[in-house]
C-alpha positions in Angstrom: 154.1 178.1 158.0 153.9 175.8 155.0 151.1 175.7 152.9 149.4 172.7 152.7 146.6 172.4 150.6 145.6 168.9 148.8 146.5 168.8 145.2 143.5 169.1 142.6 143.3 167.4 139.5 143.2 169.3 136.7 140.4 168.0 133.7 142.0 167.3 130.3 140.3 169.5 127.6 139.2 168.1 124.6 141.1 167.6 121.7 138.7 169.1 119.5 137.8 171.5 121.2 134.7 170.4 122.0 132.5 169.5 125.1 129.6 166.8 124.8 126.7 167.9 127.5 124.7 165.5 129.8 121.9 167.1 129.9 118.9 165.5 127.8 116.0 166.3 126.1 113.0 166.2 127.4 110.0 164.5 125.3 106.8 163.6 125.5 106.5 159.8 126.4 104.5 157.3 124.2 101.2 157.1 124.6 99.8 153.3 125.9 98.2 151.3 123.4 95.1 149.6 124.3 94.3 145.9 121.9 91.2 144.8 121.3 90.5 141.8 119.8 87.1 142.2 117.9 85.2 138.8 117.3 81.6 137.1 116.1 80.9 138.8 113.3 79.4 136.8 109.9 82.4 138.4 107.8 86.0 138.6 108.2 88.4 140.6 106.4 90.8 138.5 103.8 94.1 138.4 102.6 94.6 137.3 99.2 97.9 136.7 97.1 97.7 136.1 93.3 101.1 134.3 92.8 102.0 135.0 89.5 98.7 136.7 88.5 98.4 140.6 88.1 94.8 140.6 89.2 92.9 143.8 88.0 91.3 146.4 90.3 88.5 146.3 88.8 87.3 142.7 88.8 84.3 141.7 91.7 84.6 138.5 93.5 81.4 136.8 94.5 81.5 134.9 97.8 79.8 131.3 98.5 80.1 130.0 101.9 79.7 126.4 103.3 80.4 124.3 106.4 83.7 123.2 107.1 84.1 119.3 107.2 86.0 118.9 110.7 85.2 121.7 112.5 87.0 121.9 116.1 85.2 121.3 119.2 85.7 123.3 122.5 85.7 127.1 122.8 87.5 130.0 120.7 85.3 128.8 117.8 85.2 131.6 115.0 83.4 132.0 112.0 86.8 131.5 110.0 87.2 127.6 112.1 83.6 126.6 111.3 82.9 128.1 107.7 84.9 128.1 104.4 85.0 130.8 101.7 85.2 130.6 97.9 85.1 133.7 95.8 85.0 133.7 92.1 84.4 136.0 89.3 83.8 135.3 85.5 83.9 139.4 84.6 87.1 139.1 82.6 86.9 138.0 79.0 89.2 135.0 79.3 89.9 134.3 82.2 87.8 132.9 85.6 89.7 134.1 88.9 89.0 131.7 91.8 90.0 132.4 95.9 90.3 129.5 97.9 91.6 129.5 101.8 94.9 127.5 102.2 94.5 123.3 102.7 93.1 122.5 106.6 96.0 120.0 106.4 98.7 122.2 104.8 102.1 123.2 106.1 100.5 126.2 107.5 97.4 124.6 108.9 98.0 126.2 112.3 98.9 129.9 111.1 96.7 132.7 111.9 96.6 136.4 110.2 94.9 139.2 111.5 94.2 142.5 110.0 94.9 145.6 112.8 93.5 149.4 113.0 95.4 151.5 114.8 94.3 155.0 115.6 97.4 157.3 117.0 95.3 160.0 118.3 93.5 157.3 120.9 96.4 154.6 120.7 93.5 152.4 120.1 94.5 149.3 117.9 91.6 146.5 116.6 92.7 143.7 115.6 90.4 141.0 113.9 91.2 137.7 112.9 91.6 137.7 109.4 91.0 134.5 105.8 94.4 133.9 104.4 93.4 133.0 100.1 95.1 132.2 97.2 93.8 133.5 94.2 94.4 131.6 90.8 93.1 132.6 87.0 92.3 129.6 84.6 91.9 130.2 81.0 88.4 129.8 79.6 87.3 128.7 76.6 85.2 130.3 74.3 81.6 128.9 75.2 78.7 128.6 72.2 75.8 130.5 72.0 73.3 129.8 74.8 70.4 129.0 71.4 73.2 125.7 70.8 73.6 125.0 74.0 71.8 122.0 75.1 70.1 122.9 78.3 70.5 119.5 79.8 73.6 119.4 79.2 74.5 123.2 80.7 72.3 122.0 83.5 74.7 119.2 84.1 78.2 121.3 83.7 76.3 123.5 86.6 76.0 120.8 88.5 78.7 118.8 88.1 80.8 122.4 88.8 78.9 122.7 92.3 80.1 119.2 93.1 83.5 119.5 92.0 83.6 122.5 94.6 81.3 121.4 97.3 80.6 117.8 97.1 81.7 114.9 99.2 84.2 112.4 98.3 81.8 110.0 96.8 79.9 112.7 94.4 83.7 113.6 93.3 84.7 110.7 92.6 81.4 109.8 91.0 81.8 112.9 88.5 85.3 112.4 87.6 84.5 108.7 86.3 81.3 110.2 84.5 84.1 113.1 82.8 86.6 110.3 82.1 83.9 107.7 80.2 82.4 110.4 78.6 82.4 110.1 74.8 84.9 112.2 72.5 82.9 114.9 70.5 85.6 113.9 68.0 84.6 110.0 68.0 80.6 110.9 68.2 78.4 109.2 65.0 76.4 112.4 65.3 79.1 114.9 63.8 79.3 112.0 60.8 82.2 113.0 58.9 82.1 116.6 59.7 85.0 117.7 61.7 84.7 119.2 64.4 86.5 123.0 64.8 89.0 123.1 67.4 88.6 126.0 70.1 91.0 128.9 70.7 92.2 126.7 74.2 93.1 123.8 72.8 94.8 125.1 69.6 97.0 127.3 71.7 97.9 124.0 73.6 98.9 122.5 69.8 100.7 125.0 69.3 102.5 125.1 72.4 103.6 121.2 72.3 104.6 122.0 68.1 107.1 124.5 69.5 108.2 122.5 71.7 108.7 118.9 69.7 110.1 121.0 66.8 113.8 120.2 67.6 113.3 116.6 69.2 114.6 113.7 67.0 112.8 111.5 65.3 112.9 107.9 65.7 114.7 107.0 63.1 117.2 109.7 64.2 117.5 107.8 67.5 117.9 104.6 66.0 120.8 105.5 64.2 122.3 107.2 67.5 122.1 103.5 69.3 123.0 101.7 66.4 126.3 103.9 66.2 127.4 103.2 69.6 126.7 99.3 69.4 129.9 97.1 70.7 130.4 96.2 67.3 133.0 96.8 64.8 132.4 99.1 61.5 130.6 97.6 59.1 130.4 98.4 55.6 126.8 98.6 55.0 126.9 100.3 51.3 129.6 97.3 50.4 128.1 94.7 47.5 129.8 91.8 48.0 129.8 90.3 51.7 133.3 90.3 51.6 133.7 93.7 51.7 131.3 94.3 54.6 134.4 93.6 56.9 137.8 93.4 56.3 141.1 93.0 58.0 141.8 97.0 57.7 138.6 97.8 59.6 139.1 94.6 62.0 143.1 94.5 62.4 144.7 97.1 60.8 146.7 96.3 57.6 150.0 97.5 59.0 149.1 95.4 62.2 148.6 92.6 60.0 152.2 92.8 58.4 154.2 92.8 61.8 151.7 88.7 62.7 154.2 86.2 63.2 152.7 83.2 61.0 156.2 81.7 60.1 156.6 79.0 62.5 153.4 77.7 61.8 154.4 77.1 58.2 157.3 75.9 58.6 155.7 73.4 61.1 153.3 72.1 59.1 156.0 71.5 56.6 157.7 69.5 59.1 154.6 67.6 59.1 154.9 68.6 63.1 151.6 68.9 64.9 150.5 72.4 66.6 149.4 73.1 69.7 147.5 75.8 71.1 144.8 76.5 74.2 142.3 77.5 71.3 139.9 74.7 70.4 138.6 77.6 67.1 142.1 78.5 65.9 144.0 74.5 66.2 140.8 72.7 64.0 141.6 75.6 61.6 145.3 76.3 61.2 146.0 73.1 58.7 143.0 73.8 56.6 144.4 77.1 55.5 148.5 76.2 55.6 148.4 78.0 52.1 146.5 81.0 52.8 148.9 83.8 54.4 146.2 85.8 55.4 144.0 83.7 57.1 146.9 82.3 59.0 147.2 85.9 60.1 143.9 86.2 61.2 143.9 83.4 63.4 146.9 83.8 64.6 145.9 87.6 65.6 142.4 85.4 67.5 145.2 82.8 69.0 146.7 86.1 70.5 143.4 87.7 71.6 142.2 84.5 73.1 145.7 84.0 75.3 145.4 87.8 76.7 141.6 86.9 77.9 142.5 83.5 79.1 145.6 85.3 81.1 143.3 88.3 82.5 141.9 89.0 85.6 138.2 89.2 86.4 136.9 92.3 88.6 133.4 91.7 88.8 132.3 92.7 85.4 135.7 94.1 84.1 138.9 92.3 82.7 142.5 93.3 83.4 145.3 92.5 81.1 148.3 90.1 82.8 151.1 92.3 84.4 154.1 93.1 82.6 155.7 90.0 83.6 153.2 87.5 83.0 152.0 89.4 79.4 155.2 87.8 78.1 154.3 84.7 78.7 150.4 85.1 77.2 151.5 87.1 74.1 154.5 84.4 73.3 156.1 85.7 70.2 153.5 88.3 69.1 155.4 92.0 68.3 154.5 94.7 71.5 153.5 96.7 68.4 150.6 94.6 68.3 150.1 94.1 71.6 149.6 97.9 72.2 147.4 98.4 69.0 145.5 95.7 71.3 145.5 98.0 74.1 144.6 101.7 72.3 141.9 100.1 70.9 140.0 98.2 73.4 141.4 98.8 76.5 141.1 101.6 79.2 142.8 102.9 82.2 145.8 100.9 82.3 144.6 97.7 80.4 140.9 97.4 82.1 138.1 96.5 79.9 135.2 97.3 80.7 131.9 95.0 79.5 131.2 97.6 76.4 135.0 96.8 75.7 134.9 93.4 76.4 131.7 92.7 74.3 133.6 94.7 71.3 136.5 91.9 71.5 134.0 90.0 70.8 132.2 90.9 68.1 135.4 91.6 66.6 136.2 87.3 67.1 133.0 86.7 65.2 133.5 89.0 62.3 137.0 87.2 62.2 135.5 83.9 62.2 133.3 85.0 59.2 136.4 85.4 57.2 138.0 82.5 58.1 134.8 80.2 57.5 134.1 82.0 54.4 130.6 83.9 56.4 129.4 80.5 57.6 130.6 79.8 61.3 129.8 76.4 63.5 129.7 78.4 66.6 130.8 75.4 69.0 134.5 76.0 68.5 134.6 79.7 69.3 131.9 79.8 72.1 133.8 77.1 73.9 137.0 79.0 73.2 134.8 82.2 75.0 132.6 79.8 77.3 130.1 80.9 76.5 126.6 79.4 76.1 124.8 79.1 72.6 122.1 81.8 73.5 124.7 84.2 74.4 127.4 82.9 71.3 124.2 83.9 69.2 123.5 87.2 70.0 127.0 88.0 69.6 126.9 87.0 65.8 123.0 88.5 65.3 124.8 91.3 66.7 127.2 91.5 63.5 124.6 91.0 61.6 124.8 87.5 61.2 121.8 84.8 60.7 121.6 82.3 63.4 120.8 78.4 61.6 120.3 75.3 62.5 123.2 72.9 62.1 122.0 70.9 58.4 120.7 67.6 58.6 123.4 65.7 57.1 125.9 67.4 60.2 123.2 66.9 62.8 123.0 62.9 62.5 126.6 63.1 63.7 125.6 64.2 67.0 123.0 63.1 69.5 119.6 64.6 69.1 120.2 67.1 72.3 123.4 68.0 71.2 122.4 68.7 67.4 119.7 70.9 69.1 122.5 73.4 70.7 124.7 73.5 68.1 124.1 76.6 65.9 125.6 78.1 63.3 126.1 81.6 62.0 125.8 83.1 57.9 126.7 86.3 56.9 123.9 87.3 54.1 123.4 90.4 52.4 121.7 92.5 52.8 122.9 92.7 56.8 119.8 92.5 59.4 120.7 93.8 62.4 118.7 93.6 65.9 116.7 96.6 66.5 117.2 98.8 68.9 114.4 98.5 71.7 112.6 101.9 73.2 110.7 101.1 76.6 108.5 103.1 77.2 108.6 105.6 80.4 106.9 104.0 83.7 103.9 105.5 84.7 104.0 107.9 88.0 
């Protein structure tokens, strides 16, 4: 007979070698912890932090206690919700330590801390509501003898302390307009001319803002900063003639001025042939000075400068110079050499200029004009070549260094009484008075 017993399956063993047993250890099972909450007593334990302050082991706080100002209605009242803590100590040589309970209306108004006992052999654990303070150390000056003191007046530091601490709204306020009329021991007819000597406090706060001011500029120093990055061209400041305060090289370039095309021009005016521009400065000027080469340069070189603006596009407070196609047309028969010395010089990101650019242009027109007019400039021609209005024209020049003038009385019967009023003109004096730079003062916060 066939045997016919099931098959068993047979355990792997371990690869290690190695068995892990089920069987655990038996242990003793925690003990139950009873809570008890203890409340009503006068004191309460307090947990104090000293941020930044290594407060020594050996200082005592005194504690002063006074009502709270809201105190909550309804039960689970505790001396910590109806009463208010402040301890302080004077036992160190310069400094008073003060411990006041966080604001009612702080972040962590509604917090509570507790201070716990717990006793393993009973599993007993007492837990009792506990004041959470911030301690803080002020430095203290060195007070006079009590003999110098004048009782009165320590009498009134006492008391205006206690209401600085305690007091209501009213009394604070009260005191602080009392401390802020009060009259400056320095300032006092008693002292006469005896000064006073300054306390250890306040010359270690001299001291502190001397450190700190050594480095700062002066404001002369800053003046020079603001004057150095006025939209204005160099100026020769050290020069003794006015001519020499600017010339062509600082204004133009003198190999810029070589490559201005004044040719045509002369031989036009020998032709006895009239020319004519867009610029109402440049065309009252050009015949006046057929003989002088360089002057024809310079107002040609403001003939150029005036087409480019007239040709440019307006972006809110930025200009952009005419496309490639139209520049042709604008620059006429100026050299590109020029054109780009135009462009390095006062132009930006692809021809933009921005107002500090455009207000350098400018500037540079009036210290051109100066030459021209030998440093005496009717400023109708060129602000109505900018349109601009007089007040504005003016500041330009002032801001050259040029003095604004009335037009002379001989020139102003030519013109209406209103219209001799606006018209201004501009002389370049030495020595050179420039505006001043203004410094506002910080707003108050």
């Amino acid at each position: 007979m066939a045997d016919t017993g099931e098959k068993v399956k047979k355990r792997k063993r371990n690869a290690d070698g190695t068995s892990k047993s089920n069987k655990r250890v038996a242990i003793d099972g925690d003990k139950q912890v009873n809570i008890s909450l203890k409340t009503g007593d006068k004191w309460a334990p307090v947990i104090a932090s000293s941020r930044g302050l290594v407060l020594p082991k050996s200082i005592s706080l005194q504690p002063y206690v006074q009502p709270r100002k809201n105190i909550p209605s309804g039960p689970g009242r505790t001396p910590i919700s109806t009463t208010e803590l402040l301890l302080q100590s004077s036992e160190h040589q310069k400094l008073d330590y003060t411990a006041r309970e966080d604001a009612a209306d702080g972040p962590d108004a509604l917090l509570k801390h507790y201070v716990g006992v717990f006793d393993p052999e009973t599993g007993k654990l007492e837990v009792m509501e506990a004041r959470k303070m911030v301690v803080r150390g002020t430095v203290r000056a060195h007070r006079a003898a009590d003999e110098e003191v004048d009782p009165d007046a320590k009498i009134r530091d006492l008391r205006n302390n206690l209401g600085q601490t305690f007091g209501t709204k009213k009394s604070k306020k009260a005191i602080a307009s009392f401390t802020e009329n009060a009259i400056n021991p320095l300032q006092s007819r008693e002292n006469g001319s005896t000064p006073v000597k300054i306390d250890a406090a306040s010359k270690a706060m001299l001291e502190t803002i001397g450190k700190a001011t050594a480095g700062m500029s002066t404001k002369a120093q800053l003046a020079a900063v603001v004057e150095s990055n006025k939209p204005r061209p160099m100026a020769n400041t050290e020069a003794a003639e006015v001519k020499d305060v600017y010339t062509t090289d600082a204004l133009i370039g003198d190999e810029v001025m070589k490559l201005i095309p004044v040719r045509p021009w002369i031989e036009a005016m020998k032709a006895k042939k009239a020319i004519k521009g867009t610029s109402q400065y440049v065309m009252a000027r050009v015949e006046n000075h057929s003989q002088n080469i360089e002057k024809l340069r310079i107002l040609r070189y403001m003939y150029f400068v005036k087409r480019l603006l007239d040709n440019s596009r307006d972006r809110r407070s930025e200009k952009t110079l005419p496309r490639q196609t139209e520049l042709k047309e604008a620059i006429e028969d100026m050299p590109y050499t020029v054109v780009d010395n135009f462009k390095r010089k006062f132009t930006s990101n692809g021809g933009t200029m921005s107002k500090f650019q455009l207000d350098m242009v400018i500037t540079h027109l009036c210290a051109m004009a100066c030459l021209v007019d030998n440093f005496d400039v009717d400023l109708f021609d060129l602000q109505s070549d900018l349109k601009l209005e007089t007040k504005a024209m003016s500041q330009y020049f002032e801001e050259i260094g040029a003095k604004i003038t009335p037009l002379p009385a001989a020139e102003a019967r030519k013109f209406d009484r209103a219209v001799a009023q606006t018209r201004k003109r501009a002389k370049l004096r030495l020595p050179l008075v420039f505006p001043k730079p203004k410094f506002t003062r910080a707003p108050k916060r």
